[in-house]
TIKETOR-375512 format. One record per residue (C-alpha): residue in one letter; x negated, y negated, z. Coordinates in pm, 1 decimal, padded with zeros to 6 digits, always signed. Layout:
R|aa|x|y|z
R|a|X|Y|Z
...
% end
This chain:
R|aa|x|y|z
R|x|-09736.4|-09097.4|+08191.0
R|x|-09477.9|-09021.0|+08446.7
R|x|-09226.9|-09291.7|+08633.4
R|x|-09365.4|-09528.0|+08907.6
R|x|-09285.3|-09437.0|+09249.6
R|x|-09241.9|-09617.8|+09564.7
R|x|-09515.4|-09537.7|+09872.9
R|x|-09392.0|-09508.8|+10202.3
R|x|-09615.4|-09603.9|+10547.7
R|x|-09663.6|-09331.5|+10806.5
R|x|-09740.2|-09447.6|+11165.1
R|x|-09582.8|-09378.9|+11501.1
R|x|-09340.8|-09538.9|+11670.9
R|x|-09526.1|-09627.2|+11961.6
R|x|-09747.1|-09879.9|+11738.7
R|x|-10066.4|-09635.6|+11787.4
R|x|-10268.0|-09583.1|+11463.4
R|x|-10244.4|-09209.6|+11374.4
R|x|-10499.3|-09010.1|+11317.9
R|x|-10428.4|-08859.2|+10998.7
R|x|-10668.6|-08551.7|+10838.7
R|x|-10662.3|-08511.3|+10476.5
R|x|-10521.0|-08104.1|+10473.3
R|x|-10223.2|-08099.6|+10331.7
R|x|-10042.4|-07882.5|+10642.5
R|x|-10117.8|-08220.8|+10846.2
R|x|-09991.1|-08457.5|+10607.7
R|x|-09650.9|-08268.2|+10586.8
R|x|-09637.0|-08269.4|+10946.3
R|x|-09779.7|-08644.6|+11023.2
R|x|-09444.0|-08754.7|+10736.7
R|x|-09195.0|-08470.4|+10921.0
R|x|-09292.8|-08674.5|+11271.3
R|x|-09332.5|-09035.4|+11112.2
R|x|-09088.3|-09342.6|+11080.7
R|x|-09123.4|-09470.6|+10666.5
R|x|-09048.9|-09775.3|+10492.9
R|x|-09100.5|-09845.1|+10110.4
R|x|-09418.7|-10013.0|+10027.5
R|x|-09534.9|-10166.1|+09711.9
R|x|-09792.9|-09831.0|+09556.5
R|x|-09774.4|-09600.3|+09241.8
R|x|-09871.4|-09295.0|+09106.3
R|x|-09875.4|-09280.4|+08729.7
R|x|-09889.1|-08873.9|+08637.2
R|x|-09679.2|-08691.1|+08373.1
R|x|-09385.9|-08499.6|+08510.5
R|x|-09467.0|-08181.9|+08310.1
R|x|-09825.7|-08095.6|+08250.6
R|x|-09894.9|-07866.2|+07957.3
R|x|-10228.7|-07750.2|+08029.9
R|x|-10256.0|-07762.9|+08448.7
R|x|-10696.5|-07795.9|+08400.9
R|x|-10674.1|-08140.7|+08293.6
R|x|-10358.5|-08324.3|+08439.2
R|x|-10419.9|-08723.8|+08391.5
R|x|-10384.2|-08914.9|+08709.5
R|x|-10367.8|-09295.4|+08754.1
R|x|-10285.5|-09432.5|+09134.1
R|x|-10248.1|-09826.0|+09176.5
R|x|-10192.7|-09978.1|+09544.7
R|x|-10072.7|-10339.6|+09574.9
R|x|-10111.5|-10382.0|+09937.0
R|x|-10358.7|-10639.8|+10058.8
R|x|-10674.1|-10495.7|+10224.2
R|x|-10665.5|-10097.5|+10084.9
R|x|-10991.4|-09995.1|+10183.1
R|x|-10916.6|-09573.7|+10069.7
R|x|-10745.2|-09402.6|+09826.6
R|x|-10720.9|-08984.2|+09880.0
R|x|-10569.2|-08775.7|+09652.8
R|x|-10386.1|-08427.0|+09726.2
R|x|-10254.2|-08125.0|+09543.4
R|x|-10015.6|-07933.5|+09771.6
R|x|-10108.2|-07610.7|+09663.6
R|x|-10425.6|-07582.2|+09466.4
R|x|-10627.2|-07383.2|+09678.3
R|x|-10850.3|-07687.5|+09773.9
R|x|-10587.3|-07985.1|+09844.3
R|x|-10821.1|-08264.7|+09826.6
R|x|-10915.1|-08393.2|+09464.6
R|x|-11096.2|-08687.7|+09638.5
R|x|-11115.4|-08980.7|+09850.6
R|x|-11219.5|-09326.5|+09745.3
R|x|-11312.9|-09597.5|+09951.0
R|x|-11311.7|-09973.7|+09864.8
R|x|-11515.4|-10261.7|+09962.7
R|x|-11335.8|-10592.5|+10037.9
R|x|-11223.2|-10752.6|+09754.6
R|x|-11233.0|-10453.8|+09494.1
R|x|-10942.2|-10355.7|+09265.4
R|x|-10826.5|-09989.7|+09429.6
R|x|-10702.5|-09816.6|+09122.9
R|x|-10816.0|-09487.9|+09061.9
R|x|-10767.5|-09274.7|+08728.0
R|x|-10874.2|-08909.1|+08735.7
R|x|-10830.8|-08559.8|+08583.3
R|x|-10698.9|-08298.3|+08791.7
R|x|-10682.5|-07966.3|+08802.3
R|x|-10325.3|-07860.4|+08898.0
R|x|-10282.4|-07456.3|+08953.4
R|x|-09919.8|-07435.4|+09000.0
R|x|-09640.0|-07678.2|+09017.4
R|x|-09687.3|-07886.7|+09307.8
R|x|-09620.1|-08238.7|+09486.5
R|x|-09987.2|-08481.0|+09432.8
R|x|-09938.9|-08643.8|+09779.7
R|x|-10171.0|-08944.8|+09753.6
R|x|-10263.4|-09091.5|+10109.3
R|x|-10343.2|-09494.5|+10109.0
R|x|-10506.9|-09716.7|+10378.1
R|x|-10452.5|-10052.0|+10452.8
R|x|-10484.6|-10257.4|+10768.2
R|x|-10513.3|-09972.3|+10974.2
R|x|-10183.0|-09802.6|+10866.2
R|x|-10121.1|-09550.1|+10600.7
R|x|-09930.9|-09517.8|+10312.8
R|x|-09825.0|-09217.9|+10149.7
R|x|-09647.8|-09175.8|+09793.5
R|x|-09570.1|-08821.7|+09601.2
R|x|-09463.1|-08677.7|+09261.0
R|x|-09448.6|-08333.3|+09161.2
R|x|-09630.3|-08212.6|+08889.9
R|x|-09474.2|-07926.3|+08724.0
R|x|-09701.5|-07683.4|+08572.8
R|x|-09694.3|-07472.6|+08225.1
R|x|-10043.5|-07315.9|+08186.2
R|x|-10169.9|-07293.0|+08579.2
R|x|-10530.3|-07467.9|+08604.9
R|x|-10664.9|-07236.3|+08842.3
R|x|-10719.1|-06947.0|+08691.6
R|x|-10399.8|-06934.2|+08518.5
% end
């Protein structure tokens, strides 16, 4: 598996929770337009995936009260893999296979007491997943 890597929180800086939708275009443009500190979150992917079908995925957040987890591939045709909500109390840790067409960031979007949390890693890509 790939290096840890440190999540940042997205928000605005008049203290208003943001609306954020899961499409990658608004992501990019919610972090261009947001002030981010580190936050305790990792994604766990390798750096290089050999065969882009089946890329192994493993995303851990340590910040009290994450009640969703949703996981994007910049530019699979489809961003969203998935989202995953969590009742009080539960472990959110999510492990998945993804498909990966091309080399791209996994953006994976976190939330926690009303903010959100973003962390990324690139994937780079050998044999494309997609069709490839």
């Amino acid at each position: 598996m790939g290096e840890q890597l440190h999540w940042q929180v997205i928000g605005h800086d008049d203290g208003q929770r943001p609306e954020v939708d899961v499409g990658a275009h608004v992501v990019r443009k919610t972090l261009e337009l947001a002030r981010c500190r580190a936050e305790r979150r990792t994604i766990e992917a390798p750096e290089i995936a050999e065969n882009g079908a089946v890329v192994p995925i493993e995303i851990t957040s340590n910040v009290p009260g994450t009640t969703s987890i949703a996981v994007l591939i910049d530019k699979n045709p489809f961003p969203l893999v998935g989202k995953f909500d969590f009742m009080e109390g539960a472990l959110p840790f999510v492990k998945l296979h993804a498909k990966v067409g091309e080399t791209s960031d996994v953006r994976v979007i976190a939330e926690a007491g009303g903010r959100h949390y973003v962390a990324t890693q690139e994937i780079k890509v050998t044999i494309g997943g997609c069709g490839g």
